[in-house]
N, C-alpha and C positions, 0 to 999 in steps of 0.2 A: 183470566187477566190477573195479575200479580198485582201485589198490593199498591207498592209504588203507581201504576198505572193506573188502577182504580180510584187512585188517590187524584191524579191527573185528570181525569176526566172529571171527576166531581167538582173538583175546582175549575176546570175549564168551563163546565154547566154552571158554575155558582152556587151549587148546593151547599159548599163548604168554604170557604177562606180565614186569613188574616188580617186584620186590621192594620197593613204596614203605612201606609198611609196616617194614619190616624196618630199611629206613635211615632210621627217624624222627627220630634223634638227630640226623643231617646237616640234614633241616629243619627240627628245632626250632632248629636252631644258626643254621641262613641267616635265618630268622624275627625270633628276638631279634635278631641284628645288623641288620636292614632295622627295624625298630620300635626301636630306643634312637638310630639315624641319626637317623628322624622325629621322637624325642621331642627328641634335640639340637638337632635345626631349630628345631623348634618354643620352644626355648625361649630359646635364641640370638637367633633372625632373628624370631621370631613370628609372627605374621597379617598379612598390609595388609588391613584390613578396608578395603572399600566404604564409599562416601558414606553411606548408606544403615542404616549402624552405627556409625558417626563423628559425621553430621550435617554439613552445609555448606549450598551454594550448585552449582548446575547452570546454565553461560551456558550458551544455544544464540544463534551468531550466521549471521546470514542468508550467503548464500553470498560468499565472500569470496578473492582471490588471495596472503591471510594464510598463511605456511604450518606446522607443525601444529610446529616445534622453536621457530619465534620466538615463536607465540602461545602456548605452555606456558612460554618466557621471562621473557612483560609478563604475563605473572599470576602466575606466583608471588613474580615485583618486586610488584605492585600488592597482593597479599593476605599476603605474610610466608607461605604455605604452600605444599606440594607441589602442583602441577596435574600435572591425567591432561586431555589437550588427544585427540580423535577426531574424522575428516575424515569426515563426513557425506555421501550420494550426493549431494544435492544443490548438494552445492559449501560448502555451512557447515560451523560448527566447535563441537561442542559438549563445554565445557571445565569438569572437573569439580574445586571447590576444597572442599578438607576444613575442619571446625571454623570455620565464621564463622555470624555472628547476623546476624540482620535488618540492622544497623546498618550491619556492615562489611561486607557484600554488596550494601548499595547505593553504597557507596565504590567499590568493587572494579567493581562493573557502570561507573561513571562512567570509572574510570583506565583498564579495558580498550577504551571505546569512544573517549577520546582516544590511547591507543598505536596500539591497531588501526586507527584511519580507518575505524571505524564510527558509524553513527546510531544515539545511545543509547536510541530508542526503540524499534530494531529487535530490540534485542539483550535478550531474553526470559530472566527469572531465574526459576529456582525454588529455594524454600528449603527444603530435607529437616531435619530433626531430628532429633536422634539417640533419643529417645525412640519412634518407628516402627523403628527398627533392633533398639531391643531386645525390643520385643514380637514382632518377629518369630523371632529369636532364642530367646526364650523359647517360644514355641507350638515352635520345631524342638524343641528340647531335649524337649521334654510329649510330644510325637508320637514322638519315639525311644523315650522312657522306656514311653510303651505299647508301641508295637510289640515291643519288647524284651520285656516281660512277657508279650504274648502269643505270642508265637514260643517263649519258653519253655515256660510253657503248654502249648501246643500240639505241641511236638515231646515231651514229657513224656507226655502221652497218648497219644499215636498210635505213640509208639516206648517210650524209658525214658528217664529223667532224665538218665542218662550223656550221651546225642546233644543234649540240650537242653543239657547245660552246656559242650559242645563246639561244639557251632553258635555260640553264643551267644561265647565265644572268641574264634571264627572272625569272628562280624562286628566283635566290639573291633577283632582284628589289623588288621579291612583297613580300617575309620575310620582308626585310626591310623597308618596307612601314607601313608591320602589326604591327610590332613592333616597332616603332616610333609611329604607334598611341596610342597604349597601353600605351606608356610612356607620349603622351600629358595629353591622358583623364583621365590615372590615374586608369585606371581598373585592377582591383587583376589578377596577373599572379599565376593559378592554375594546376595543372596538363590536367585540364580540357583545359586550354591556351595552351598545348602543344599539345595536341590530335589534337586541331582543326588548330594549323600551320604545321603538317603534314598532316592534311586531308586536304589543300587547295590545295598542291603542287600538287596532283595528277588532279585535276581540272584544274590549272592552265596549266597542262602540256597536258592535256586534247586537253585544245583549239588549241593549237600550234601547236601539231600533226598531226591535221586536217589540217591546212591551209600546215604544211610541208608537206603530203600528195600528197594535189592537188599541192602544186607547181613542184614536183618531178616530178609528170606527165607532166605538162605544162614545163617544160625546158627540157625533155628528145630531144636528139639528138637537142640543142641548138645551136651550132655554124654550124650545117650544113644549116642555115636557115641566111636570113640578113633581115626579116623584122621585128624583136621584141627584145631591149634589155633584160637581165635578170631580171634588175627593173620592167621593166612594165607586164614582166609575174608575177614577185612575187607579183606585184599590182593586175595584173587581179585574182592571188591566194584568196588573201585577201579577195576581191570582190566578189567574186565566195561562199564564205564560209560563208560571214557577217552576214546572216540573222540568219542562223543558229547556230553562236555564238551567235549573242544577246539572241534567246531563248534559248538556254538552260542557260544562265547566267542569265538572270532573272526568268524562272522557278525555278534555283535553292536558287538565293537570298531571293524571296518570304516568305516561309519557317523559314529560317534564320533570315529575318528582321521580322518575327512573332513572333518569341521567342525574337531577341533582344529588341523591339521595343514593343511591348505588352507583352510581359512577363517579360521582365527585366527591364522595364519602368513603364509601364501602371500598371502591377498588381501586381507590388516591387519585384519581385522573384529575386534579384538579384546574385543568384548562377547561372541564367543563362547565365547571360553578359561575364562571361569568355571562356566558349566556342564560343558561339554564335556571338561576337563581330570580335575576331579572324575567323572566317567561312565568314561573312558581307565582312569585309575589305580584306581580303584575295581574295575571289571569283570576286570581284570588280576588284580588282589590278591586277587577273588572266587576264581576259578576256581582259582587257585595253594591256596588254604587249604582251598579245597576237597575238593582230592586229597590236600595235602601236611602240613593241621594237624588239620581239623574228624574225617576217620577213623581216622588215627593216634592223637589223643588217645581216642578210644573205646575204641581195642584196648588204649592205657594203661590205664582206668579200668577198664574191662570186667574185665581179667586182676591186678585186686586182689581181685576177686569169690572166694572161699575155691573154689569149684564150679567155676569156668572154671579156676584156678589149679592144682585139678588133675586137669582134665583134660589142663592142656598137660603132667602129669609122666607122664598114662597117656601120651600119644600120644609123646611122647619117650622113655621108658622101652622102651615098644613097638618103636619104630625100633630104639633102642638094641640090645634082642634081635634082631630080625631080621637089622643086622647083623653083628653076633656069631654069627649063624649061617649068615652068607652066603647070606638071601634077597635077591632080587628087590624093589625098591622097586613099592609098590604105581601103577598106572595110571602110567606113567611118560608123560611129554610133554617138548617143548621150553622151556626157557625164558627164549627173547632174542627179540628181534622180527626177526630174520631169519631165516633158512633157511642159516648158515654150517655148516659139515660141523662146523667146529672147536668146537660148542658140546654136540656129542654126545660122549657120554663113551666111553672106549675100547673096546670088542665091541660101538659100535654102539648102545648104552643111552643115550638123552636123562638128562639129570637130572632124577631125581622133581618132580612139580609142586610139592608142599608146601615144598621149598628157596625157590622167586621166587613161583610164580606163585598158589598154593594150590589148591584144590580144584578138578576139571573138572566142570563143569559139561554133565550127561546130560541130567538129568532135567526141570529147571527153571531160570528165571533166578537166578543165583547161587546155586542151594542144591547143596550135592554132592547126588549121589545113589549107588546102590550099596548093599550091602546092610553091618545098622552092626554095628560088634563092640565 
């Protein structure tokens, strides 16, 4: 078995974990500051919307030895606006100008084919309207707004409202994240950018699932028991699932930073960078809220619950006596992700699980087992 695996199972068993849970205040804090970054982009630098939400004019000109800094030069002399100018396989140039009408798009088409030493016949315009921009725009907006209500919904049912309003969090956080970054780097918001901020959400909501899941199991009949707060089950949750989040979030980034990263970098395509970017940061932001917002906020809410709140005074109070009387920590284990002599505590004793890693898991996926007192 390879190490990473090895490493998965231990934590799957609870021999080993993190205390992510425990340090939720470190990622609520990295959280907000990465989301008021995004909201300052965003309101600072804003959007470069797309033609396509703007409205303009699209040349495409037949193949040409024109090269793509001069011809984004003689059009935005020729139209008074920004040109976005892209080198086509075929050796043409199709040059995209924002905010013109019929009128002055046939001006524009005429001045670019006497700059360029093109045949004005050649050189093929289409005119976009900015009214196709915002219906599309709109139906995104309509579609988030369901899927949002059904994701709630649905994680409401199948779990408890607490996971549905933490899920639901989790996917604001990581729009917001996508979307501030868009606004730092400045890359074209195309319809293509909207495709791929609804294809993240399901991803995103992907990983959460799972860890809500396991934790459902692992707290079932919770208060009949006094040796495991809520926290440290939804930590042993976490832990239990890790490995298997990070692969498939980086299986799936892989991919995505192949097209961003060599295709919309490396070999200039950059019609790629708007979906692809969105998909990148998205999927990233998914998997981080995953672990680090969407189950921490539960063990928040959870443990406002009068019934979980105290339980965690039995199970604390508990400890408390025992060590006052100089027991033994119950099922004791390791808890770092290696095998350092220097993490066992002196006579040879691991630190109890319930400090990082929470409850070991005997019996079933994330549920303690053991008999309850």
């Amino acid at each position: 078995m390879s190490r990473l695996g090895a490493l998965g199972a231990r934590l799957y068993r609870g021999e080993v974990g993190y205390d992510f849970v425990g340090k939720r205040k470190i990622w609520y804090g990295i959280s907000i500051l990465i989301t008021i970054t995004a909201i300052v982009g965003l309101a600072v630098r804003g959007l470069n919307m797309g033609i396509e939400f703007k409205g303009g004019a699209v040349f495409t000109l037949p193949s040409t030895s024109v090269s793509v800094s001069q011809a984004q030069t003689d059009a935005e002399e020729a139209s008074g606006h920004d040109a976005i100018v892209q080198k086509l396989g075929n050796g043409g140039l199709r040059i995209q100008v924002t905010e013109l009408d019929t009128k002055q798009a046939d001006a524009v088409k005429t001045q670019l084919a006497e700059d360029l030493n093109v045949d004005e016949a050649k050189i093929n315009a289409d005119l976009v309207g900015p009214s196709w921009g915002e219906t599309i725009a709109n139906k995104a907006w309509t579609g988030l707004g369901i899927f949002m209500i059904l994701v709630v919904i649905y994680l409401a049912i199948a779990f408890e409202w607490r996971m549905a309003v933490a899920a639901l969090i989790a996917l604001i956080h990581d729009l917001t994240i996508t979307v501030g970054v868009y606004a730092l780097v400045g890359f074209e918001v195309t319809p293509g950018t909207v495709i791929g901020l609804l294809t993240i959400l399901g991803y995103s909501l992907y990983d959460t699932v799972v860890v809500f899941d396991s934790l459902k199991e692992g707290a079932k009949d919770i208060t009949k028991q006094s040796r495991w707060t809520y926290s440290e089950i939804a930590n042993r949750s976490i832990n239990s699932t890790l490995v298997r989040s990070i692969n498939t979030t980086v299986v799936a980034l892989l991919p995505v930073a192949g097209l961003l990263f060599i295709g919309g970098g490396f070999l200039g395509a950059g019609m790629l960078n708007d979906i692809s970017l969105s998909l990148f940061v998205g999927l990233a932001a998914g998997a981080y809220s995953s672990i680090f917002i969407a189950t921490p906020l539960v063990a928040d809410l959870k443990e406002r619950d009068p019934r979980i709140k105290a339980l965690k005074k039995r199970v604390l109070a508990k400890r408390a006596s025992a060590a006052a009387k100089g027991e033994p920590a119950e099922e004791p284990v390791e808890t770092d992700f290696d095998d350092d002599p220097e993490d066992v505590e002196p006579g040879g004793t691991a630190a109890p699980a319930a400090a990082v890693a929470g409850p070991r898991n005997r019996g079933g996926r994330g549920r303690p087992s053991g008999r309850r007192r």
